[in-house]
C-alpha positions in Angstrom: -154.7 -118.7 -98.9 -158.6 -117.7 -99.1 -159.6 -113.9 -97.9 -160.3 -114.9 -95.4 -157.0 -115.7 -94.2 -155.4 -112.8 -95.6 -157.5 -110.6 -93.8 -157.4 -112.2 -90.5 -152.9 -112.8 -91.0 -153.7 -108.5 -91.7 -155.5 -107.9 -89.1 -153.1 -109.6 -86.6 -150.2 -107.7 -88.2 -152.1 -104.4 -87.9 -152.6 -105.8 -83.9 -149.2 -106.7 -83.4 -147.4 -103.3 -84.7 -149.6 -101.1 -82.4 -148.8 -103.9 -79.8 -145.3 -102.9 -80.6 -146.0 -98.6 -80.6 -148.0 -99.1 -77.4 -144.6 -100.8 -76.1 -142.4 -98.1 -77.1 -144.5 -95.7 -75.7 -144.7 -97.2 -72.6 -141.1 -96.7 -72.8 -141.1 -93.3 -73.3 -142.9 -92.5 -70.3 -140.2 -93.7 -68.8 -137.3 -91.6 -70.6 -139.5 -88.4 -70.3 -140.6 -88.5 -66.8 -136.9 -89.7 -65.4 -135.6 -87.0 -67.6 -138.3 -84.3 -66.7 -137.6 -85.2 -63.1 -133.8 -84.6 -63.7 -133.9 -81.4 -65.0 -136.1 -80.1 -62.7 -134.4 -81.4 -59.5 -131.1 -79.4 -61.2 -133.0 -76.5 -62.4 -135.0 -75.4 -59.1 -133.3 -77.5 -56.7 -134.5 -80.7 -54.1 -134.1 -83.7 -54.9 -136.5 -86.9 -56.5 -138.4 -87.2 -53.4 -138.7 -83.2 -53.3 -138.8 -80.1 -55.0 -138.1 -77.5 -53.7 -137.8 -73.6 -54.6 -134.3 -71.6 -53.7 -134.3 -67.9 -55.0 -131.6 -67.3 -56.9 -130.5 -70.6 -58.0 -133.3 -71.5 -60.2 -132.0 -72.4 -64.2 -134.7 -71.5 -66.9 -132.8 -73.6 -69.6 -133.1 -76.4 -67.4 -137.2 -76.4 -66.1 -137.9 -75.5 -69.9 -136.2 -78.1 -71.3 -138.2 -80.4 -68.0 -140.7 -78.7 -69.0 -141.0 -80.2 -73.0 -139.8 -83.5 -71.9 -142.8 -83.4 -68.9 -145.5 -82.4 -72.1 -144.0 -85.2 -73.9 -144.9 -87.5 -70.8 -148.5 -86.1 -71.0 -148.8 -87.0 -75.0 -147.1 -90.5 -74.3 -149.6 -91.5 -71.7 -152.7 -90.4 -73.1 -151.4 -92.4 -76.5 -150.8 -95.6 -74.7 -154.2 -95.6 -73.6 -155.5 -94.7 -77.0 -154.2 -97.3 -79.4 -154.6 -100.0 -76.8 -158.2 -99.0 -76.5 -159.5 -101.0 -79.8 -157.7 -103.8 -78.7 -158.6 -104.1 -75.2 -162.4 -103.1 -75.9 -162.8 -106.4 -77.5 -162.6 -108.3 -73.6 -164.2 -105.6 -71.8 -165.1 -102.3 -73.3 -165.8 -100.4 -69.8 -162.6 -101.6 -68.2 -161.1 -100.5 -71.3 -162.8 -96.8 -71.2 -161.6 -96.9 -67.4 -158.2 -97.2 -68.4 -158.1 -94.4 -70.9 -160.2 -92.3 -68.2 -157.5 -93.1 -65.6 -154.6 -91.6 -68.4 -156.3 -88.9 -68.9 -156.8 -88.3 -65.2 -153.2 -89.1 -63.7 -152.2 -86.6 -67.4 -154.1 -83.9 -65.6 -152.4 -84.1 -62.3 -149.2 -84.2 -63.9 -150.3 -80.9 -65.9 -150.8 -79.2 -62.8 -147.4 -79.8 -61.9 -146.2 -78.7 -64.6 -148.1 -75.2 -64.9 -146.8 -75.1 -60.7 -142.8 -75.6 -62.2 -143.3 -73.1 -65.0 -144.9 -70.6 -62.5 -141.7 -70.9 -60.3 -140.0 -69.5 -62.8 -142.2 -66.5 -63.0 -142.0 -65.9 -59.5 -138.3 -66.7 -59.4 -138.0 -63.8 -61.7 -140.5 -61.6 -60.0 -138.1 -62.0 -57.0 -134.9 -60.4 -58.6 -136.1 -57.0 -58.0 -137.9 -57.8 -55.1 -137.0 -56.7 -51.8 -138.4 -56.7 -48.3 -141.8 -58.1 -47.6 -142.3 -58.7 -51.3 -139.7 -60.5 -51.4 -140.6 -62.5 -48.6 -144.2 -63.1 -49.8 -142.5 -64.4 -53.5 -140.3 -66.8 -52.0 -143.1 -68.0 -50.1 -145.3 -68.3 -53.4 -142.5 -70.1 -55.0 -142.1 -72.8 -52.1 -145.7 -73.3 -52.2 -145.7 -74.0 -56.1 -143.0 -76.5 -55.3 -145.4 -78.1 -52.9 -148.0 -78.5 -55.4 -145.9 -80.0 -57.7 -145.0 -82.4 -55.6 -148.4 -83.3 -54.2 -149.4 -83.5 -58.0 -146.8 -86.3 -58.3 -148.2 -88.0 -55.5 -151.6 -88.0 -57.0 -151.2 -88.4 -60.5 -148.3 -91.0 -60.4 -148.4 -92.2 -57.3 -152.2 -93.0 -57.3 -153.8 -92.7 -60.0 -151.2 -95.2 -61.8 -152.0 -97.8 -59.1 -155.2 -98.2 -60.4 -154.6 -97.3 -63.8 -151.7 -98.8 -65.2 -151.8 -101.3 -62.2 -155.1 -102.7 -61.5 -156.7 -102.0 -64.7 -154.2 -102.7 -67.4 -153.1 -105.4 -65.5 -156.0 -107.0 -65.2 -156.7 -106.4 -68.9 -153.4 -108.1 -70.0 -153.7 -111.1 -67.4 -157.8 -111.8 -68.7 -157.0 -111.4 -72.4 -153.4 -113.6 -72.0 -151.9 -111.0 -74.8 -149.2 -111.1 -72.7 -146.9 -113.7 -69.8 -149.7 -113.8 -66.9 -146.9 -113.6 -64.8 -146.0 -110.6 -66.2 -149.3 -109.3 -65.5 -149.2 -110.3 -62.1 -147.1 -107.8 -61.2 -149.7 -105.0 -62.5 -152.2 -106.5 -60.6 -149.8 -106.8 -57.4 -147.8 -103.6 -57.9 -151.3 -101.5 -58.2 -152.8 -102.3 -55.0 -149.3 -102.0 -53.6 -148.4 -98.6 -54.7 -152.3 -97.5 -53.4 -151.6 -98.6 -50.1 -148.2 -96.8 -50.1 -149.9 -93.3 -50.9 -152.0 -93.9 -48.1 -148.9 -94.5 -46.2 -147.4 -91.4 -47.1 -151.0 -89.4 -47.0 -150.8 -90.1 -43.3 -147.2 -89.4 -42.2 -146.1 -93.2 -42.0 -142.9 -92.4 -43.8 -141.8 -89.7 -46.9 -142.2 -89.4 -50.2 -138.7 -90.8 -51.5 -138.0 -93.2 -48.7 -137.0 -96.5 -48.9 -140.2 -98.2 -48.1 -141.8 -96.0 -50.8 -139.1 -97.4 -53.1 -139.4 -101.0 -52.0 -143.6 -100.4 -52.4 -143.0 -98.8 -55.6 -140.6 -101.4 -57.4 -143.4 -104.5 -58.1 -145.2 -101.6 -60.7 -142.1 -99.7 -61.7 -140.7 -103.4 -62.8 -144.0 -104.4 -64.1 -144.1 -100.9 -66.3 -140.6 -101.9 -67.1 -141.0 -105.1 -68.1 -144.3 -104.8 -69.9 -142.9 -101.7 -72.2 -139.7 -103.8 -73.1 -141.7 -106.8 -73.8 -144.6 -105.4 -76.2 -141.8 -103.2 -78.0 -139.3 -106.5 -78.8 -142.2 -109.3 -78.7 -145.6 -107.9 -79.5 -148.5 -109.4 -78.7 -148.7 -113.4 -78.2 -150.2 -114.3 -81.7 -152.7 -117.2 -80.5 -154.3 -114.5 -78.0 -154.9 -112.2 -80.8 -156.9 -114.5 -82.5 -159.1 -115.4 -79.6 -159.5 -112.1 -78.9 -160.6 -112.1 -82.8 -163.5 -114.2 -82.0 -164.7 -111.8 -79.6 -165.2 -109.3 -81.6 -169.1 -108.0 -82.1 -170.4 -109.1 -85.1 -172.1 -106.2 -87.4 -175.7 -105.9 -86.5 -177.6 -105.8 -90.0 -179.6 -102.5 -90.8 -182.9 -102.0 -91.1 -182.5 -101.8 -95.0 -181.5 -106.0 -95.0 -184.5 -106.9 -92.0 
């Protein structure tokens, strides 16, 4: 075997274990954000579809602990995008800047949710020796934080993901064939989908939660799924990685060698 070869057999092993990270972290979007979601529902009360703020009932334990696992969901999504980025560059370097953008975007949104959760706390207890009027304006702040949060959910993965992790990744797998094309057929079905459904909900068509918002939802939740679960067992399909090789920009010489 020249050096050739041992360099490019390196390179593709170097490709396929961050083919493999990017699958489990793709994964642990998943556990954190279910999770997160969980223990906020039970610590502040509502349910998936709706948070929602009830003085007196609220359970620090339970939003702090939401609270590390929801962080953990920031970290995990801006990852993804990063090692996937020299990969993906190689096929289209803006798509694959738009992609990391879109992470870092939906990350934001979901950040604001968080700070709105952690606040409730605050508030929550603020309101224990609050009485009257003060009381009343409190419980009224902490019903409005719950609103954000929830409107932060909408935005960051409810629209943001459509275009991110939908339309852009999935175009990104389906071009460079890293992966099953039908596999990435569902991004690039399941994006447009989910975009239409915020709309849908923007406008008062039917709630957050329902089952049309399921049922709009599941092509990019199974797509997610599917894609995670794939990269972390599978890896990347080896003959793509060597196409994508021969993309790769060849080292322009310096003005030392002209």
């Amino acid at each position: 075997m020249g050096v050739g070869d041992r360099r490019t057999k390196g390179s593709q092993l170097d490709i396929q274990k961050t083919a493999r990270l990017f699958g489990w972290l793709f994964i642990a979007t998943f556990v954190t954000s279910i999770g997160a979601k969980i223990l906020f529902v039970n610590g502040l009360g509502g349910s998936f579809s709706e948070l929602r703020f009830i003085p007196g009932a609220v359970s620090e334990t339970s939003v702090y602990l939401g609270a590390i696992l929801e962080f953990g969901l920031i970290a995990a999504n801006i990852a993804t995008a990063v090692v996937l980025y020299p990969i993906v560059k190689r096929l289209s370097e803006k798509l694959a800047l738009g992609y990391v953008t879109a992470r870092i975007v939906e990350s934001a949104f979901i950040l604001v949710g968080l700070m709105s959760v952690i606040s409730m706390v605050s508030v929550s207890d603020a309101l224990s020796g609050a009485t009257g009027a003060e009381a009343t304006a409190l419980a009224v702040q902490g019903s409005s934080l719950a609103a954000t949060y929830d409107w932060a959910f909408l935005f960051g993965p409810g629209l943001v993901v459509g275009f991110g992790n939908g339309l852009m990744l999935g175009y990104l797998m389906y071009r460079s064939g890293l992966v099953p094309r039908r596999m990435a057929m569902l991004g690039l079905i399941g994006g447009p989908m989910l975009i239409a459904s915020f709309v849908l909900i923007l406008f008062g068509v039917y709630e957050n939660g329902s089952g049309p918002a399921f049922l709009m939802a599941l092509p990019e939740i199974v797509w997610e799924g599917s894609l995670g679960i794939y990269l972390a067992w599978k890896g990347f399909k080896t003959t793509r990685i060597i196409s994508l090789d021969t993309r790769a920009p060849a080292v322009e010489p310096s003005m030392a060698t002209v």
